[in-house]
N, C-alpha and C positions, 0 to 999 in steps of 0.2 A: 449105415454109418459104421456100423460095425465089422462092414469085408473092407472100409479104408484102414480103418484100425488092423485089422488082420495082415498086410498087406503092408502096412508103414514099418523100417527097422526102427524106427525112434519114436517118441510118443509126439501126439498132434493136440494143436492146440486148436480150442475152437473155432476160432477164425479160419484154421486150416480146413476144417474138416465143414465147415459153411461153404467157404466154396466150390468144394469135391460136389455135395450133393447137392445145391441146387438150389437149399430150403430156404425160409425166414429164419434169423437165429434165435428168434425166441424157440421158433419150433424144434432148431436143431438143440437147444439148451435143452431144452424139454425133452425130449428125448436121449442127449445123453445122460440126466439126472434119471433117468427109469432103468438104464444100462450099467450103471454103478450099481442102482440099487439089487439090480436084479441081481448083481456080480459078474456080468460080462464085461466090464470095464473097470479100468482101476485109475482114478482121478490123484492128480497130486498138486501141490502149487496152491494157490488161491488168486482172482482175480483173473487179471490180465497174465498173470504167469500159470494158470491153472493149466494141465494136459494129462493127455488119455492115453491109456495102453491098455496090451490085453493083459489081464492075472498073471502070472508068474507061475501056475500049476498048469500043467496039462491039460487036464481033467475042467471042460469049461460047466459048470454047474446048470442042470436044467431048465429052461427059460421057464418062468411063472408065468401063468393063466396071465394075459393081455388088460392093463389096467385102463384105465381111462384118469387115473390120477396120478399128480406127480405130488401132491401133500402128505397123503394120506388114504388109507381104505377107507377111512368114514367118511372122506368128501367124494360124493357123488355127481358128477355129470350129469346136468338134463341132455333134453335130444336135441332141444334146441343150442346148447354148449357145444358138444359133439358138432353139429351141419356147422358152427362158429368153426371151429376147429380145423375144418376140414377145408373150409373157404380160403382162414387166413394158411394155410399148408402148401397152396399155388406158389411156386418162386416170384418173388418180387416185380420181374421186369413182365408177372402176366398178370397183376392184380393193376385195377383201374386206381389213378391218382387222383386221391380225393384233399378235399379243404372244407373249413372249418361250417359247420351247418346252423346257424341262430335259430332255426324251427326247432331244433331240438330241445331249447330253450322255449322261448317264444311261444313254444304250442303247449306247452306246459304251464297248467293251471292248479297251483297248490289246493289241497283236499277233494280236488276233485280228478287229475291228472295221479297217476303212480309208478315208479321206477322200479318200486319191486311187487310183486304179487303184494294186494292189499292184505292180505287175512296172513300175508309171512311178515309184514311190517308190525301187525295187529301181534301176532304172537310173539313176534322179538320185542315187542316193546312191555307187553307184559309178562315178559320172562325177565326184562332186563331192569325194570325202574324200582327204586328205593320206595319202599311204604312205606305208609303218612306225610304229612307237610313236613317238608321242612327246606331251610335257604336255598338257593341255587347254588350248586356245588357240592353239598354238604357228601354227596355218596365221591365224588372225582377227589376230595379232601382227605375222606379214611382210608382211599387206597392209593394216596397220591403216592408213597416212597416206593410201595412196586410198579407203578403204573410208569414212573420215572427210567425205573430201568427196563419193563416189557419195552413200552413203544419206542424209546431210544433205541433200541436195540434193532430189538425186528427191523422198525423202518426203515435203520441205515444199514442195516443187512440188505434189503431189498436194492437200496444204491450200490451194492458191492463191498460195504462196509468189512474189513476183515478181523473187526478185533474181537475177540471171545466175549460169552455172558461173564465170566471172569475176570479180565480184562476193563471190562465195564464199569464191572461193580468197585472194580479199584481204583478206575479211575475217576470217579462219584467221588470218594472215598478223600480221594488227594486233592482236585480239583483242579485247573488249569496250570499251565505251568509255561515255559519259553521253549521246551523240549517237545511239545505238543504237534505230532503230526497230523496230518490232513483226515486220519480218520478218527483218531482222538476228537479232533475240533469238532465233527460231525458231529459227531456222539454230545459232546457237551451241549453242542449247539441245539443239539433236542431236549436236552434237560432242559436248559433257560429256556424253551421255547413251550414247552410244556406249563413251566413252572408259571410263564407271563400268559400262556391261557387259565390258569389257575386262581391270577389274579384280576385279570379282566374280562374278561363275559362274564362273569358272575354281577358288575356293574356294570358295564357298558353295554351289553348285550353282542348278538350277532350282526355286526357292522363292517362295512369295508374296512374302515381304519385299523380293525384288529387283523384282519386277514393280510393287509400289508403288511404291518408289523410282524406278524408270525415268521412273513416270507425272510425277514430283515433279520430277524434274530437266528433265525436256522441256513442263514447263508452269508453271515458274516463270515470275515476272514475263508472264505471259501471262495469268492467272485474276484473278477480280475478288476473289477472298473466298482468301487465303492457304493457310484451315483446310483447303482442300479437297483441296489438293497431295499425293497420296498416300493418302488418304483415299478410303474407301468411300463410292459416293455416297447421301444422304442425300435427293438433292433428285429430282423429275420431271424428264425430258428429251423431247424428242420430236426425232425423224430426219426433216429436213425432205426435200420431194419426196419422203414414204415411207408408206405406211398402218401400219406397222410401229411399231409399242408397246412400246418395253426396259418387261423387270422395273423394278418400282419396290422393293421392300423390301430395304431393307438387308439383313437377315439371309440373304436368296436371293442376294442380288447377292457376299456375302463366302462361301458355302455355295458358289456356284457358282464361283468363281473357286479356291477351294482346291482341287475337284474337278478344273479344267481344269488347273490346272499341276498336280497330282497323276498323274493321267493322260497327259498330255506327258511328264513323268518316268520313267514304267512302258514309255511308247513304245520300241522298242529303235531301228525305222528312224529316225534323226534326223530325216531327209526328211518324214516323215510327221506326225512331230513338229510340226519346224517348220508347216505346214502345221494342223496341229489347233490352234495357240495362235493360229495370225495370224484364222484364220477364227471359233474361239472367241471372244478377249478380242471382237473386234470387236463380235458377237454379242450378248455379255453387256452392252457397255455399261459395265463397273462403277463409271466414275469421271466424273464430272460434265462432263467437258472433257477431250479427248488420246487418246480410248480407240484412236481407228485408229493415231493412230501409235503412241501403247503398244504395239499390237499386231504394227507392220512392227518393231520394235525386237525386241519380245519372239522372236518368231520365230526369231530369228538365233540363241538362247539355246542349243537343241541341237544348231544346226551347227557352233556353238562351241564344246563339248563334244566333240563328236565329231572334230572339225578336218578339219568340212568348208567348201566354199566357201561365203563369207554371202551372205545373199541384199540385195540393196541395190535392187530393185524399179526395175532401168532402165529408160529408154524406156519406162516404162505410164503413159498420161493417164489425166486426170481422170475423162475419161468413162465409158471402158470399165472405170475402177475404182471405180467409185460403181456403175455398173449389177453387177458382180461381186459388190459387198458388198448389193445390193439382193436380190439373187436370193439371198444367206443371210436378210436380216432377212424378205422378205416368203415365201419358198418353201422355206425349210431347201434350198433344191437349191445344191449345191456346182459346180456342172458351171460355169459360167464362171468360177468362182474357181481351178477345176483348171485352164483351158487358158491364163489369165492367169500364174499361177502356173509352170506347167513353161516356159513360153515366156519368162518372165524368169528365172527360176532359172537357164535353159540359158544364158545370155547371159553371169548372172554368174560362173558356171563357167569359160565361155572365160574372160573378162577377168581373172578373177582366179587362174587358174592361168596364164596368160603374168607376170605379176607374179612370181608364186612360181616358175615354171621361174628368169625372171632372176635371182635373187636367189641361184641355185646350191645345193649342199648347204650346211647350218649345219656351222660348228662340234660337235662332241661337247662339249667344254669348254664352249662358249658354250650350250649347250643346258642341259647339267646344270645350269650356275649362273646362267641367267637373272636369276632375281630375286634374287637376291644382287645382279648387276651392276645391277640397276634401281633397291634400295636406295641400293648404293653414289655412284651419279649422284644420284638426291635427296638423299642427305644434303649432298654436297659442294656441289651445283648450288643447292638449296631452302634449306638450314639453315646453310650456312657453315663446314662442318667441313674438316678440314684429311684431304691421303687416307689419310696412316699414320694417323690416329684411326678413321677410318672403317672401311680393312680390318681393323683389329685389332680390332674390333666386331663384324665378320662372322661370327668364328668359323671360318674356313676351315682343312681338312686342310693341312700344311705342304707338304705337294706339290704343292698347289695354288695358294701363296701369289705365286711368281714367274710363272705364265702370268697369273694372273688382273690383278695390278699393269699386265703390259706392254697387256691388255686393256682397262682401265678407263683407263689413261691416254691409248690410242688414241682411245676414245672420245670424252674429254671431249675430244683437240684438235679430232675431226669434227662436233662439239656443233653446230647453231645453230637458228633458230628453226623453219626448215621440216623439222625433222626432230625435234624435241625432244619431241612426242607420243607418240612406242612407250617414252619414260619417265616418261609422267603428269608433265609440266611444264607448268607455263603458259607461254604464248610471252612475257609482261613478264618474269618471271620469269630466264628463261634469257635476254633480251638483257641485262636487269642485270647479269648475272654475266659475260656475255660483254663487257661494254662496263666492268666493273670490271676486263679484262684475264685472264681465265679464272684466277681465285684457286684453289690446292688442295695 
């Protein structure tokens, strides 16, 4: 790739330099993200306008020792990733055309069946889970306002997504607007999407209706045809740069998706959980448009349950996560999805257990009456109600009446817009109210 680059007066864009050699373009992606790195390459643009040229000095800087990662040196390669690697590396028109396989499913038998090394599901899950009892959610709750911008982020980076972690945060910050372009709306679109797993599996549990819904909320206003939003697909797709053929029939596509979250359900290790729906839904395809990130979202459904650390898929590029998902559609082999997978997983464990160290022990008080206290803010914050109307709504034990008042009124003075999310507010919303003078 790099004697076309040599060899072009003008810089080339991907697409060009895919068909010069040959490759799949995850692999040629993959490869040129190692040739910037290295500094053989100097990348400009983003997206679809992104292109390559050589450096601008003479002097070409000497190639580094030959990596086998395009994340990071701490993510390591098995050999079984590598022989993956090297399979999907065949140009297109020599690799066999495959479609959608139900044994891969089908033959899989929760707690007894495993997709990732059992004793690496065993350690990720007791590296990642919250000690002692407590709700389901309660660990996805303490680190919801970062966990809002990680996974928003990352995962629509992995779509092509091009707005900064900056960018991001601003746009959290402001909230929708009519000026809101296509990658903005992504980006929001995984906030709500997040935020409505936040609020449902912790009651609903792990159900199809919430996995459609997820699809629906992170693919509004992004679909050409409405009907489609949460809907089974109806229509052919095809996975570009992929010989790989999704089911097409309906009735297989909603057959097999009740299976898979059925199955995730039955899973006891969350970890593994996790892990069997993100590589599943992917797999399956079911919905016309959004199904990968459907599927980073879904994932998170039994860490949440379980009140483990979520997984918000940091620092993994494009490339190595397209070539990861390729080696599911075209090999059923899971081996780069496994060492993708524990290697971001582990990441967000750190990260998001120094979150939760900070944050100290909860409350016992504040723990039991969570969602009472969540009510109580919406109604006052969202609907207008005054706070003796509101508590005397609640229903509360009368011993409980004076902690809980001096608790809810603390809160509403600490109220403001970058914190107003761990109570399902809009941020318009809550500056109205804060800018009518904290009314209650």
């Amino acid at each position: 790739m790099l004697a076309y680059a040599e060899q072009a007066q003008t810089e080339l864009s991907p697409a060009e330099i895919t068909d010069r050699v040959g490759k799949s373009r995850p692999t040629v992606n993959r490869a040129l993200a190692k040739l910037v790195t290295d500094g053989r390459l100097v990348s400009s643009g983003a997206g679809p306008s992104t292109r390559y040229r050589l450096p601008t000095q003479t002097h070409v800087p000497a190639r580094r020792p030959a990596s086998t990662s395009t994340v990071a040196e701490t993510l390591q390669w098995s050999p079984a990733s590598r022989a993956l690697v090297d399979a999907l590396s065949a140009p297109i028109g020599e690799r066999t055309p495959v479609t959608y396989q139900r044994a891969f499913v089908d033959d899989y038998e929760p707690n007894v069946s495993s997709l990732l090394p059992p004793a690496l599901a065993a350690e990720l899950h007791a590296a990642g889970r919250l000690q002692g009892q407590q709700p389901a959610g309660t660990y996805l709750r303490k680190v919801l306002e970062q966990l809002l911008i990680d996974l928003s982020w990352h995962s629509s980076r992995l779509e092509g997504n091009r707005k900064s972690l900056l960018d991001t945060r601003e746009l959290f910050e402001r909230g929708r607007s009519a000026s809101d372009d296509l990658d903005a709306t992504m980006l929001l679109n995984h906030k709500e999407a997040i935020e409505f797993l936040a609020d449902a599996v912790p009651t609903d549990g792990m159900i199809v209706p919430v996995v459609r819904n997820l699809q629906s909320v992170l693919m509004q206003g992004l679909m050409h045809d409405d009907t489609d939003l949460g809907a089974i697909r109806q229509k052919i797709v095809h996975i570009q740069d992929s010989v790989y053929l999704p089911a097409q029939m309906p009735s297989l596509l909603e057959e097999m998706l009740g299976l898979i979250v059925d199955k995730a359900r039955q899973t006891q290790n969350p970890v593994e959980a996790a892990f069997f729906l993100w590589v599943n839904l992917a797999y399956l395809q079911p919905f016309v448009d959004g199904n990968k990130r459907t599927s980073r979202l879904a994932a998170n459904m039994p860490l949440l349950l379980a009140n483990c650390a979520p997984l918000s898929f940091l620092d993994v590029t494009q490339a190595d996560y397209a070539e990861a998902m390729l080696g599911v559609y075209e090999q059923t082999s899971v081996a780069m999805a496994v060492d993708l997978f524990a290697w971001t997983y582990r990441r967000s464990i750190m990260k998001y257990r120094v979150i939760e160290q900070a944050m100290g022990v909860q409350d016992p008080l504040r723990v039991r009456l969570r969602e009472k206290l969540n009510d109580a803010i919406q109604q006052i914050v969202y609907h207008g109600n005054t706070l003796a109307a509101t508590v005397a709504s609640l229903g509360l034990e009368p011993e409980d009446l004076k902690p809980f008042n001096a608790m809810l009124e603390n809160e509403l003075k600490i109220l403001a817009v970058h914190n107003c999310a761990r109570y399902r507010l809009p941020i318009r919303k809550t500056q109205e109210w804060i800018d009518a003078g904290r009314p209650y």
